[in-house]
C-alpha positions in Angstrom: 114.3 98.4 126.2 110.4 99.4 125.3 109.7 98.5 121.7 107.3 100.6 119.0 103.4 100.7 119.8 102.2 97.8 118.2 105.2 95.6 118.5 104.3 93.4 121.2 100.7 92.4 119.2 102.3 92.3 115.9 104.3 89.6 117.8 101.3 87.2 119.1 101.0 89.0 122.4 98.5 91.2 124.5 99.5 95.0 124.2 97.3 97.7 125.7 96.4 100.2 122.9 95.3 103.7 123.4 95.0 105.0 119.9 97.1 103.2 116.9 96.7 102.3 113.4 97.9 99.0 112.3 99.1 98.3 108.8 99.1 94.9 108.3 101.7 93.5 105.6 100.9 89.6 106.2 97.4 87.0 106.6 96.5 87.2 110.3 94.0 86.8 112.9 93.2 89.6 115.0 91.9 89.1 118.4 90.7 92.6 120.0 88.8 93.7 123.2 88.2 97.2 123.8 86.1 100.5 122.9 86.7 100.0 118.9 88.0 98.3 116.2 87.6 98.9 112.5 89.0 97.0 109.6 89.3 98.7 106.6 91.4 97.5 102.6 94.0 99.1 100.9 90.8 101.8 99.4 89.9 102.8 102.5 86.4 99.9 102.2 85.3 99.0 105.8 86.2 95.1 105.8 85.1 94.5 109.3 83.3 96.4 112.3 83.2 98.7 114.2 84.1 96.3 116.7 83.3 98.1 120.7 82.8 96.9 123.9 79.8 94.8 124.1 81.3 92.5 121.4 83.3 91.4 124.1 86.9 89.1 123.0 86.5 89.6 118.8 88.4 87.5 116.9 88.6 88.4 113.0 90.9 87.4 109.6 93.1 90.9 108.4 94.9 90.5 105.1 97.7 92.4 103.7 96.8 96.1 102.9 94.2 96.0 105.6 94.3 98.5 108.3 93.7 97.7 111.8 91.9 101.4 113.2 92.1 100.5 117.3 91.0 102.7 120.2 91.5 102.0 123.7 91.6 98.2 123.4 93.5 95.3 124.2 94.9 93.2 120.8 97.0 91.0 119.6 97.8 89.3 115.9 98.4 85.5 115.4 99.5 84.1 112.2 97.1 82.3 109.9 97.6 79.7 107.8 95.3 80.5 105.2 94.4 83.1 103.0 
């Protein structure tokens, strides 16, 4: 059974994105290859990026509230021990 878009990297593993917007609810690192990334707070304040292509393999702290703008990218989230 397929899960949501955004399950499998919410989960520690590789999911291929096309467009998605993750809201992230816990302290994580991101790790993201693709066309763009941008991290932005709970106001809407860019946090982090734009992330593209000739970054190459980005890998970058999210906090609760953050959200995770992802476009045509490979991603996945790890959980981080500190805050």
């Amino acid at each position: 059974m397929a899960g949501n878009v955004g399950d499998k990297a919410l989960q520690g593993e590789w999911e291929e994105i096309s467009v998605y917007i993750f809201e992230i609810k816990e302290y994580m690192i991101m790790e993201f290859e693709g066309v763009s990334c941008n991290i932005l707070d709970g106001e809407g304040k860019q946090q982090a990026g734009p992330f593209n292509e000739k970054n190459g393999l980005v890998e970058h702290p999210v906090r609760p509230g953050d959200r995770c703008f992802v476009l045509k990218a490979r991603i996945k989230f790890k959980k981080s021990m500190s805050r």
